[in-house]
C-alpha positions as CSV (number, residue, x, y, z in Angstrom):
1,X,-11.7,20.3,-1.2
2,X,-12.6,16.8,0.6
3,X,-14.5,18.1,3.8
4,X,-16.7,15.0,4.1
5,X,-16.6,12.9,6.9
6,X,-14.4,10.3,6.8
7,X,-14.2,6.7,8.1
8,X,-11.5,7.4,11.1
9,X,-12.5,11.3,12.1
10,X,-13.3,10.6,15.0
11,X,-9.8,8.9,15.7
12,X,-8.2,11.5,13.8
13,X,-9.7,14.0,16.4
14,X,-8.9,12.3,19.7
15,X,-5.3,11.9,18.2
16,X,-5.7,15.6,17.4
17,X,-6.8,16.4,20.9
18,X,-3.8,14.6,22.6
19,X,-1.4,16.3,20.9
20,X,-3.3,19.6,22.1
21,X,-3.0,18.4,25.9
22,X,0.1,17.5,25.3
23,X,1.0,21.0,24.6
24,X,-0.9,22.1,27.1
25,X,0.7,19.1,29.9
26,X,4.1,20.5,29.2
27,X,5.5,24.3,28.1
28,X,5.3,24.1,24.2
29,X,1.5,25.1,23.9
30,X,1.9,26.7,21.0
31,X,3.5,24.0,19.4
32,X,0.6,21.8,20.8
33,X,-1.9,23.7,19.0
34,X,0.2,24.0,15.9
35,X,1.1,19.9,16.0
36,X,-3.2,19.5,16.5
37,X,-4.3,21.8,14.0
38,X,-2.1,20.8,11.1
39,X,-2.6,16.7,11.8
40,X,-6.3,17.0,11.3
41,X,-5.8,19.5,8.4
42,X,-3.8,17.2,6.6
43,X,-6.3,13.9,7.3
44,X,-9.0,16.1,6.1
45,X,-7.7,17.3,3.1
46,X,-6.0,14.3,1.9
47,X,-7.8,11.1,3.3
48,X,-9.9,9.6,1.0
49,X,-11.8,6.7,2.5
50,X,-11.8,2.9,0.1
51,X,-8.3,4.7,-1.1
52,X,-4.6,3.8,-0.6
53,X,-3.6,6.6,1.4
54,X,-0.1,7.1,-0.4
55,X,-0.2,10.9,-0.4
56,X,-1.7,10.7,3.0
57,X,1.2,8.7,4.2
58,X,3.5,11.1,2.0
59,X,2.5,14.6,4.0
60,X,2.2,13.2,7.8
61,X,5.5,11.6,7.6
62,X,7.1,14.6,6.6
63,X,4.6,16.3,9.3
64,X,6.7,13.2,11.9
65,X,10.2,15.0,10.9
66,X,8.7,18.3,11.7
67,X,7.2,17.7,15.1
68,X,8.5,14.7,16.4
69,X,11.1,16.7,18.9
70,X,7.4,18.6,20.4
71,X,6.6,15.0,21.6
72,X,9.6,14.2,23.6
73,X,10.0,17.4,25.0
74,X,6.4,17.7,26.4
75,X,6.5,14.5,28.1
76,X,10.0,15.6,29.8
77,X,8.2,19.5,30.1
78,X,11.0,21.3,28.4
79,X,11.5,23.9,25.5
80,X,11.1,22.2,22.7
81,X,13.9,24.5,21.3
82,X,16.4,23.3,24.0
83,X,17.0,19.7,22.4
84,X,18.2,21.9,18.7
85,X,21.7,23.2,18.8
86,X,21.0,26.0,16.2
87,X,18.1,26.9,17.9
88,X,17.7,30.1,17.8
89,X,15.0,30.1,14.6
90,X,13.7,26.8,15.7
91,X,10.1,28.2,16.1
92,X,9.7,29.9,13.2
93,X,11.2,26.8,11.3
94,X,8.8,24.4,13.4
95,X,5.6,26.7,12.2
96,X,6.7,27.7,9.0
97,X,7.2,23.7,8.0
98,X,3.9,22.8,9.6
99,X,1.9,25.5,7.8
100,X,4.0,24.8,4.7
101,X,2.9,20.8,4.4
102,X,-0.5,22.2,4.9
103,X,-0.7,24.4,2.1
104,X,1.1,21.8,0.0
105,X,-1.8,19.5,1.4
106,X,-4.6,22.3,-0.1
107,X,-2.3,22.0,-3.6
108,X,-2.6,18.1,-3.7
109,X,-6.4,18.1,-2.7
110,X,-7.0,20.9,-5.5
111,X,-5.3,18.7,-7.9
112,X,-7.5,15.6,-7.4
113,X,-10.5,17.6,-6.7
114,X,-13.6,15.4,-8.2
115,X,-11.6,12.0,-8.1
116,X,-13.6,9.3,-8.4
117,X,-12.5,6.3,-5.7
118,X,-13.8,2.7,-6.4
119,X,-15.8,0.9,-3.7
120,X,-14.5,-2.1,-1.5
121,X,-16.9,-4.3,-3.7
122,X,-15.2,-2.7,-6.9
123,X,-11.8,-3.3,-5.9
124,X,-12.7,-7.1,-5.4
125,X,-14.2,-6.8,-8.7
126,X,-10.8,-5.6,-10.4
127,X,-9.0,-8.7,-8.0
128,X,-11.0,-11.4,-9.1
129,X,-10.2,-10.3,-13.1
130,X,-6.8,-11.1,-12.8
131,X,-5.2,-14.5,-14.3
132,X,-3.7,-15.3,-10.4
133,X,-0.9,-17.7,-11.6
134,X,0.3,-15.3,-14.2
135,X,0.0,-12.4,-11.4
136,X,2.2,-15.0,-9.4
137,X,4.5,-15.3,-12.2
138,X,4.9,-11.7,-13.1
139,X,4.9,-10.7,-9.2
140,X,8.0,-13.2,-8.6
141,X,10.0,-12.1,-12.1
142,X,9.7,-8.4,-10.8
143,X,11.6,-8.8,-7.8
144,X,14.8,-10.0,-9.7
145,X,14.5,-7.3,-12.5
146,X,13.8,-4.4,-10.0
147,X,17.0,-5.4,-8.2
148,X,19.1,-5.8,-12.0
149,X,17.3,-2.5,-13.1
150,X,18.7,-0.4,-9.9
151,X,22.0,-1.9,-10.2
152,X,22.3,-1.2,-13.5
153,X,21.1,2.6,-13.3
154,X,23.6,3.1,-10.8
155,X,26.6,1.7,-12.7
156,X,25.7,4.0,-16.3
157,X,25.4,7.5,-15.3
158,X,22.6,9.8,-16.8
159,X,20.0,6.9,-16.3
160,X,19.4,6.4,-12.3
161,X,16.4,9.0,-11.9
162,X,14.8,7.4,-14.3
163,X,16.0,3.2,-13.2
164,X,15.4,4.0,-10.2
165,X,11.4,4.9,-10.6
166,X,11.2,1.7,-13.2
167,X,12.9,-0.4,-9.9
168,X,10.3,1.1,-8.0
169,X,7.1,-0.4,-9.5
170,X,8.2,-3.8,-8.0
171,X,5.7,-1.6,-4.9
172,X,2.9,-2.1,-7.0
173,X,3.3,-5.8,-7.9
174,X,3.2,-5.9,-3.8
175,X,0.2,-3.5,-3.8
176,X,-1.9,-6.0,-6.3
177,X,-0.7,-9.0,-4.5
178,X,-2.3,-7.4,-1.1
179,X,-4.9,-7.3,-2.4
180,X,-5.8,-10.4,-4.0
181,X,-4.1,-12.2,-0.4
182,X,-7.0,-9.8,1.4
183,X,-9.7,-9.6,-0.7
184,X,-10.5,-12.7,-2.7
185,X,-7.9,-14.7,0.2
186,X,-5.7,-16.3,-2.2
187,X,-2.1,-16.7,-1.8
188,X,-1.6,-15.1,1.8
189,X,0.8,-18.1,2.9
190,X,3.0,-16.8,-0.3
191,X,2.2,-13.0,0.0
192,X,3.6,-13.5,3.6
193,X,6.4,-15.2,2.8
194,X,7.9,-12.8,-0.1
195,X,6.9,-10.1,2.0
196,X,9.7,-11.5,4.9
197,X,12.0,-12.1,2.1
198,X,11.7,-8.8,1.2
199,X,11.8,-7.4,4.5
200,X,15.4,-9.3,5.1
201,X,16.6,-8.4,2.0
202,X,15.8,-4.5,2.6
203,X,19.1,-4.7,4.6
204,X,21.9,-5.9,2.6
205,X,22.7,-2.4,0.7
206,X,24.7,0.5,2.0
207,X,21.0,2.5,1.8
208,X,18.4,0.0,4.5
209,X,15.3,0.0,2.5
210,X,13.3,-1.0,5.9
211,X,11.7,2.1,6.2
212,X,10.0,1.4,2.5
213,X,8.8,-2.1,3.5
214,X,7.1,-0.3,6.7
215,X,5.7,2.6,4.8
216,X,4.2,-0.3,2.3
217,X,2.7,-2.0,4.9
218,X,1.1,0.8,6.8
219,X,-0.5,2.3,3.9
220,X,-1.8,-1.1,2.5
221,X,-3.5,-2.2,5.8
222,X,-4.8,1.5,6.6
223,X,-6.7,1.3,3.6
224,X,-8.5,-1.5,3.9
225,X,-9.2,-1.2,7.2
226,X,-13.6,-0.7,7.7
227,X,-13.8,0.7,11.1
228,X,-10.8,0.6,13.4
229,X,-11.1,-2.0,16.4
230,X,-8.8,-1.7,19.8
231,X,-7.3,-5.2,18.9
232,X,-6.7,-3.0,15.2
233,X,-5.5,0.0,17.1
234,X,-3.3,-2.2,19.2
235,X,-1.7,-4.1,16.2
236,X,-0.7,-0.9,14.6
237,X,0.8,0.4,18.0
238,X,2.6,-3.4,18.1
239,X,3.7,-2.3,14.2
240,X,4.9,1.1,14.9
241,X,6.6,0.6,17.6
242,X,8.5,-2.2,16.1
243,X,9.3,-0.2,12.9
244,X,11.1,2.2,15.8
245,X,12.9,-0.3,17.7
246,X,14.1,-1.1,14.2
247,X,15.2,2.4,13.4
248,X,17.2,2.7,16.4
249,X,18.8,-0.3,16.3
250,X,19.8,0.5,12.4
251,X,21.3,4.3,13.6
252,X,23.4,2.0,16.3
253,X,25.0,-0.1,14.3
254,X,25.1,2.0,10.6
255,X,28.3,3.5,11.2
256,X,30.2,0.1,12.0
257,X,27.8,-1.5,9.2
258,X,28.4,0.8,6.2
259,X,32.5,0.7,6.6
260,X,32.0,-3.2,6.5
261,X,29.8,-3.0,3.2
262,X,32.3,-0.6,1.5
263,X,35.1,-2.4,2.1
264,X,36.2,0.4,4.5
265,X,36.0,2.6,1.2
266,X,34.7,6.0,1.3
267,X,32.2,5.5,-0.9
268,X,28.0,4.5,-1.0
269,X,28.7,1.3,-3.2
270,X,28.4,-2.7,-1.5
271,X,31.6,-4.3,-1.9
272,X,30.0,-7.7,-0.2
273,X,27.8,-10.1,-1.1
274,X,24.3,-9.9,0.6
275,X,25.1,-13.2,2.8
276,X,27.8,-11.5,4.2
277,X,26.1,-8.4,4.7
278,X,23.4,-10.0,6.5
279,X,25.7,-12.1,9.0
280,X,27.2,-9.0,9.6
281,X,24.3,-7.1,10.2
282,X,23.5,-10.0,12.7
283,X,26.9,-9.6,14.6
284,X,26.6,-6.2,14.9
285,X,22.9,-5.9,16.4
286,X,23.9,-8.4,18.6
287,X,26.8,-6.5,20.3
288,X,24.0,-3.6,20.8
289,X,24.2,-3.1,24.6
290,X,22.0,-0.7,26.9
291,X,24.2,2.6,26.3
292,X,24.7,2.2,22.7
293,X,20.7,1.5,22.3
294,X,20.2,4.7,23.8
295,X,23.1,6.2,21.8
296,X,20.9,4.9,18.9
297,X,17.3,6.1,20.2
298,X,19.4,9.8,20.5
299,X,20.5,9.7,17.2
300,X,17.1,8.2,15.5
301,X,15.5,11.6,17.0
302,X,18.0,13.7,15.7
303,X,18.1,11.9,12.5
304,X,14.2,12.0,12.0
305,X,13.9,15.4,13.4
306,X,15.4,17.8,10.1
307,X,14.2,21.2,10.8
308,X,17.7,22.4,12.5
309,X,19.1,22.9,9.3
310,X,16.5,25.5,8.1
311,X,16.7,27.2,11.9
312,X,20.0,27.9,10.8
313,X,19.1,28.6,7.3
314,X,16.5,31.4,8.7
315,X,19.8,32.7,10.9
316,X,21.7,33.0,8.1
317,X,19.6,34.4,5.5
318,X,18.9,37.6,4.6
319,X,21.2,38.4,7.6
320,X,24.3,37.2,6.0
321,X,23.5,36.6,2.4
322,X,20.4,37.8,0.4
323,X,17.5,35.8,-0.9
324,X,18.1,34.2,-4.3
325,X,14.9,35.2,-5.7
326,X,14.0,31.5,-7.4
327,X,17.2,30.9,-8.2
328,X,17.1,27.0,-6.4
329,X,13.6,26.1,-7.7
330,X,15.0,27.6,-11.3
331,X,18.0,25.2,-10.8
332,X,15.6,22.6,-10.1
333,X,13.6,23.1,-12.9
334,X,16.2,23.1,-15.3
335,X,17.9,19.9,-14.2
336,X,14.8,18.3,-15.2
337,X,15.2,20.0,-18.7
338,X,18.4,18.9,-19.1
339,X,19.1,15.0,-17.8
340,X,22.3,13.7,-17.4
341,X,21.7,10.8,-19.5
342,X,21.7,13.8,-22.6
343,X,24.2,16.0,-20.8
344,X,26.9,13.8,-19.5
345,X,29.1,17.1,-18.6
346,X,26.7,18.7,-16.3
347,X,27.8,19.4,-12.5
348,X,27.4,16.5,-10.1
349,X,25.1,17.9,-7.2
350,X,26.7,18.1,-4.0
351,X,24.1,18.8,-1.1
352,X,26.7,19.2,2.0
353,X,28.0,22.0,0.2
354,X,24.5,23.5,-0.8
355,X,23.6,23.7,3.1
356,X,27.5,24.6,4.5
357,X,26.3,27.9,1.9
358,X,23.4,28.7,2.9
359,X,23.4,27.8,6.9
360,X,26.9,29.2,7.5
361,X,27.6,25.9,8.9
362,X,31.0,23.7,8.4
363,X,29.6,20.9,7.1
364,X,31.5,17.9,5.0
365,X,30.3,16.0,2.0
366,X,30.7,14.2,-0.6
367,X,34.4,13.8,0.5
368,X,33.3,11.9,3.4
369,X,30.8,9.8,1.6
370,X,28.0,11.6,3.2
371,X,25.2,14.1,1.8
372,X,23.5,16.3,3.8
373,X,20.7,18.4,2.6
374,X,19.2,21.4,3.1
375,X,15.6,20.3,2.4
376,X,13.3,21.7,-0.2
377,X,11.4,23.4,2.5
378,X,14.8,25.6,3.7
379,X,15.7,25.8,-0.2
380,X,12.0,27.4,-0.8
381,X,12.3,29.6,2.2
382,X,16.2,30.6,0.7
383,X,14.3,31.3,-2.9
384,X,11.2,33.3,-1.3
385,X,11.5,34.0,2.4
386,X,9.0,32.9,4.9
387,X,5.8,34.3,3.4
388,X,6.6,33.6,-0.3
389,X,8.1,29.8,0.4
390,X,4.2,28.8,0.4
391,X,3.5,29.9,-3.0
392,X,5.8,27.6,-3.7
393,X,5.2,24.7,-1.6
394,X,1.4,25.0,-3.1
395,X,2.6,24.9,-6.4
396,X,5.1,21.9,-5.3
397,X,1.9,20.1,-3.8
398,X,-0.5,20.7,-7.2
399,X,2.1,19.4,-9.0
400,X,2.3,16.3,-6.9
401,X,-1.2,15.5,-6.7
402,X,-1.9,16.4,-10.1
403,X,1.0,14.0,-11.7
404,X,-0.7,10.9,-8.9
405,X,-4.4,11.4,-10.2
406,X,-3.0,11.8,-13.8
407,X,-1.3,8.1,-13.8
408,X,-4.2,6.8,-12.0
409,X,-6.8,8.4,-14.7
410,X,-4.4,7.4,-17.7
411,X,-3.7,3.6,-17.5
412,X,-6.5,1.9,-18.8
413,X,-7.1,-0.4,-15.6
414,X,-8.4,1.1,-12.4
415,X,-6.7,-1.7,-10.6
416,X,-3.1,-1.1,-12.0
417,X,-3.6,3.0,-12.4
418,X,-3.5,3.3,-8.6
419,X,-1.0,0.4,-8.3
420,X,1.5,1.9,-10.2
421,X,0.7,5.5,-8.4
422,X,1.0,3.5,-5.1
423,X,4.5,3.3,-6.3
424,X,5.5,7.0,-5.9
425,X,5.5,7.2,-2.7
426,X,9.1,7.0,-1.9
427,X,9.4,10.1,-3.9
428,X,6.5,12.3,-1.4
429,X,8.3,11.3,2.1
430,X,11.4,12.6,2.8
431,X,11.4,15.8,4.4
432,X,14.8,16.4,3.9
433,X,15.1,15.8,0.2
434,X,16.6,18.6,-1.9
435,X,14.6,21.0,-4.3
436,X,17.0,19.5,-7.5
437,X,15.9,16.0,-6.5
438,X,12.0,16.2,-5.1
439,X,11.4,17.8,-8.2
440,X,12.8,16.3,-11.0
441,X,11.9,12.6,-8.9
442,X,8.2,13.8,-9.9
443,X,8.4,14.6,-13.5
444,X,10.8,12.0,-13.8
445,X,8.2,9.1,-11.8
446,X,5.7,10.8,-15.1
447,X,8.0,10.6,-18.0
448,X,8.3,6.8,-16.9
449,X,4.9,5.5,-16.7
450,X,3.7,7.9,-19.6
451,X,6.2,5.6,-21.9
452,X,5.4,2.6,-20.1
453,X,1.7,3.5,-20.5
454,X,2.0,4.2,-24.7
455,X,4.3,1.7,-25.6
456,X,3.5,-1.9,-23.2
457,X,0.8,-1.1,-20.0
458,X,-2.3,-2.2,-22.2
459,X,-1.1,-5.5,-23.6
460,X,0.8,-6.3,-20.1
461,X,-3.2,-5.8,-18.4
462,X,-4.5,-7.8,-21.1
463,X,-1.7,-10.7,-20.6
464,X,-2.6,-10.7,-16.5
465,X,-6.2,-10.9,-17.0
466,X,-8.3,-13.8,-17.3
């Protein structure tokens, strides 16, 4: 089940061990233990050293929206519970979530159990095979087709679960081109310059794709990190703390930024060109004094913290309304049995009302242009209760990790097997993500490179290599 030691378990234990006297320093000690424990579960059962840690990255990000309000509150040495306004199932939703992305962890680690990871020396190996001017070519074509593929998914109904995972593998171009810019040091200057061009260009849309470009980054340079250095450890501190600054400053101007993009419509659709999206951007993050910042850094921990919902979900049910016995993961399961692309007439998903139902809450929608979820781990908890939720949430993770090792064993190139899995993980992060869209992202990421795979991968490998 992966306990081997590991490259970084001896930072994984000190980090471990100040979340502990964290706990202990101010009054959620508890939570403390319970933040500690499940930390070094995950890195143990997922980490694989001379690996991209995607699934890593996947897990302990949701584990961030779990227990980033235990943080806050232990420095300030107040109830963690106090900060929540439906409180009063906090704890069990804080526990129950933690326990949950560990046995999801146990499912994934199961699923890849006797994975074989290449060596640093193989990896340069599978670099130096490439044809690098034809990589350049086909790494600078994918950037226009992935941005003409998502636009075009989203303008035909039926096809955007699936466009949207075929937009997605622009990731693994970026993965490859790491790679050759770190490991055989060719291209770096160009690597570096796509990768700001990218990074500016993450903000023109109505949805900011920053957080993606961060999550690339982190998980490229945490793998091939050897041993970690303090000028290492400081650079990633420098990195994450700037990927924060950025979150706040995007919750303090989204609001002002999204009516300019919509044309003041209530809708999720760009209505501007990107040049004006970006001077607009500009102008807004500009006006961002002292209070709003701090309006901003209030709502990023509210915004990243999503376990209120299933506090209230917990409140709710069974008190108020019964368990529904499978019914949301059987919902889930047959949207992926029945795409829209085939059956145009189906029911457009509307989370807000999903959660106004099952939390009791008054909660707007789709009306408003918003969607607010429940979260797959409140929908499992509203199918099973809080014991039987984990049977699911293993089967959930097995599924995950067996569908990544599965691409990665099927395409024919080491190399472009993990690239393409590298891909997926926008589908593994978000906490908050609803069971009829986690799911059916998974099968659906499958279905895509499985056709990719039969009908082109092998001749596309054979083009890019020498």
């Amino acid at each position: 089940m992966g306990f081997v030691h590991k490259k970084f378990d001896s930072i994984f234990i000190f980090i471990s061990l100040i979340f502990f006297i964290l706990g202990v320093y101010g009054k959620n000690f508890y939570e403390g233990i319970a933040a500690a424990g499940s930390f070094f579960l995950i890195y143990t059962l997922l980490w694989k050293d001379n690996e991209p840690p995607v699934l890593f990255f996947g897990i302990i990000l949701q584990w961030i929206q779990v227990a980033i309000r235990f943080f806050d509150t232990s420095v300030l040495k107040i109830p963690m519970a106090s900060v929540f306004q439906f409180n009063d199932n906090i704890t069990s939703a804080y526990f129950a979530s933690l326990i949950g992305l560990v046995v999801m962890s146990v499912g994934i680690s199961y699923a890849r159990r006797g994975a074989i990871v290449p060596t640093i020396n193989e990896w340069r190996g599978y670099v130096q095979q490439l044809d690098y001017e034809r990589f350049l070519y086909a790494f600078f074509y994918s950037i226009p087709i992935s941005a003409v593929v998502w636009i075009f998914g989203r303008s035909i109904g039926g096809i955007q679960l699936f466009s949207t995972k075929l937009a997605l593998l622009k990731w693994s171009f970026f993965f490859v081109f790491f790679l050759i810019a770190n490991l055989i040091n060719k291209g770096k200057t160009i690597f570096i310059v796509a990768l700001v061009v990218q990074f500016v260009l993450s903000f023109t849309g109505f949805f900011s794709g920053f957080k993606d470009f961060f999550i690339s980054v982190a998980i490229c340079y945490s793998f091939l990190i050897v041993k970690l250095t303090w000028r290492q450890f400081l650079l990633f501190f420098a990195f994450s703390t700037i990927a924060i600054v950025f979150g706040i400053y995007w919750q303090s101007v989204k609001g002002d930024y999204r009516s300019f993009i919509s044309g003041g419509e209530i809708s999720q659709s760009s209505k501007v060109s990107q040049s004006e999206s970006l001077n607009k951007l500009y102008e807004l993050v500009s006006e961002v004094d002292a209070e709003k910042f701090e309006d901003g850094r209030d709502e990023f921990l509210s915004r990243l913290s999503y376990i209120e919902y299933f506090s209230a979900t917990i409140k709710h049910i069974p008190e108020k309304a019964p368990f529904e016995d499978g019914k949301l993961i059987g919902e889930a399961l047959l949207k992926i049995a029945m795409p829209r692309v085939l059956f145009k007439d189906k029911e457009s998903i509307d989370d807000s009302k999903k959660t106004a139902k099952y939390t009791g809450l008054n909660i707007t929608g789709a009306e408003k242009a918003t969607s607010i979820s429940l979260g797959y781990f409140a929908e499992c908890y509203v199918d099973f209760g809080l014991y039987g939720m984990h049977v699911s949430l293993l089967f959930i993770g097995f599924l995950i990790g067996y569908i990544y090792q599965h691409v990665i064993d099927m395409v024919s190139s080491k190399l472009w097997g993990y690239a393409i899995a590298f891909s997926c993980f926008s589908s593994v992060y978000l906490f908050e993500k609803a069971l009829d869209k986690f799911l059916p992202d998974q099968v659906a990421f499958f279905l895509v490179i499985y056709l990719l795979n039969r009908y082109y991968l092998d001749s596309f490998i054979k083009f890019l290599n020498k």
